[in-house]
C-alpha positions as CSV (number, residue, x, y, z in Angstrom):
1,X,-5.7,10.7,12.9
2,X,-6.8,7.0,13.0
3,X,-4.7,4.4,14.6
4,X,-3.0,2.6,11.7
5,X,-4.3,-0.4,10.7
6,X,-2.0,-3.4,10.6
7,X,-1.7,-4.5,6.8
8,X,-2.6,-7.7,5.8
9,X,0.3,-10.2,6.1
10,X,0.6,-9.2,2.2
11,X,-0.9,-7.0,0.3
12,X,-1.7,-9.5,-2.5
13,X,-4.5,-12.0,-1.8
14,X,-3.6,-15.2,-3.0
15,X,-6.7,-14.9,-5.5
16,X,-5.3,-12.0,-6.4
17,X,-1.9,-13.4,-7.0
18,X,-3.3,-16.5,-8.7
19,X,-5.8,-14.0,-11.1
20,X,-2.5,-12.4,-12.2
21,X,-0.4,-15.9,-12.9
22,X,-3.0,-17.0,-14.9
23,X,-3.2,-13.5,-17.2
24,X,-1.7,-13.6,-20.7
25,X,1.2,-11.5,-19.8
26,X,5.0,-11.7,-19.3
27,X,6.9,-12.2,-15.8
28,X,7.3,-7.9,-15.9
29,X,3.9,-7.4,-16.8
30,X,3.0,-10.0,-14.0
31,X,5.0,-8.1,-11.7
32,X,3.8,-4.2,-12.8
33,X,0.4,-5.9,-12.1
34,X,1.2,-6.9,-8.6
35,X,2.7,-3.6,-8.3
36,X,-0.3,-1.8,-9.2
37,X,-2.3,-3.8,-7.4
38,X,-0.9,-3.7,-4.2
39,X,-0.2,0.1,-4.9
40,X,-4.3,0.8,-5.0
41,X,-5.0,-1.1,-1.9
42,X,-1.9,1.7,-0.4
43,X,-3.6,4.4,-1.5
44,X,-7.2,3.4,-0.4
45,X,-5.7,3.2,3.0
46,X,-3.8,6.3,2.5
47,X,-6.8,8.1,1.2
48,X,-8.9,6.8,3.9
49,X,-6.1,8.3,6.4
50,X,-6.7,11.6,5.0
51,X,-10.5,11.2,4.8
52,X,-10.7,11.7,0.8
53,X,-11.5,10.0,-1.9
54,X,-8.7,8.0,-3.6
55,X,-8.4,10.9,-7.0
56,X,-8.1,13.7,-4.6
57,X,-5.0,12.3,-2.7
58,X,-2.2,14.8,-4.1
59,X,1.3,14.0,-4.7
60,X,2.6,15.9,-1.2
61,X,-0.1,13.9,0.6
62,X,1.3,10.6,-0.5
63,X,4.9,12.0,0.1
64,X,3.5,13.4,3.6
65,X,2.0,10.0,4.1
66,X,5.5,7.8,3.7
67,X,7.7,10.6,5.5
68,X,5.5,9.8,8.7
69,X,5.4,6.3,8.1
70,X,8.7,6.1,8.3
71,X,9.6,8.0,11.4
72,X,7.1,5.6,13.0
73,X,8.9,2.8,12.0
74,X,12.8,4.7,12.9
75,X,11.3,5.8,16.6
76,X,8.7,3.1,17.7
77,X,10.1,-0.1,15.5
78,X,8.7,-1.6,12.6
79,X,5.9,-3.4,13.8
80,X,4.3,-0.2,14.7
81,X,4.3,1.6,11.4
82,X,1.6,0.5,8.5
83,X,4.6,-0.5,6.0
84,X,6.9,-3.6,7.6
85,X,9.8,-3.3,5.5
């Protein structure tokens, strides 16, 4: 496996974030979009942890994914897992 990556400080851009403010669309649609965003630039990384394109990452792979993520973070501290929260 690939040595994580550190994540951007976030996973918004603030071109992205400022796109998204200026859409037609209400403060939940604003957020679902910086959900969904910020969700797609997870699973490109996740995908590109697995070696697969981004449609062929499975439900137990993202599962998989976050369940190691996570025991990074609980044995070696958040700053070494991918995800700082």
């Amino acid at each position: 496996m690939v040595l994580p990556q550190q994540p951007p400080e976030q996973f918004l851009t603030l071109e992205e974030s400022a796109k998204v403010d200026a859409a037609l669309l209400s403060s939940s649609e604003k957020f679902l979009s910086r959900l969904t965003i910020s969700s797609l630039k997870l699973l490109k990384y996740i995908a590109q942890e697995y070696n697969i394109a981004v449609e062929d990452l499975t439900t137990e792979q993202v599962i998989d994914w976050f369940e190691k993520d996570s025991k990074v973070r609980r044995e070696q501290g958040v700053e070494a897992a991918y995800l700082k929260w």
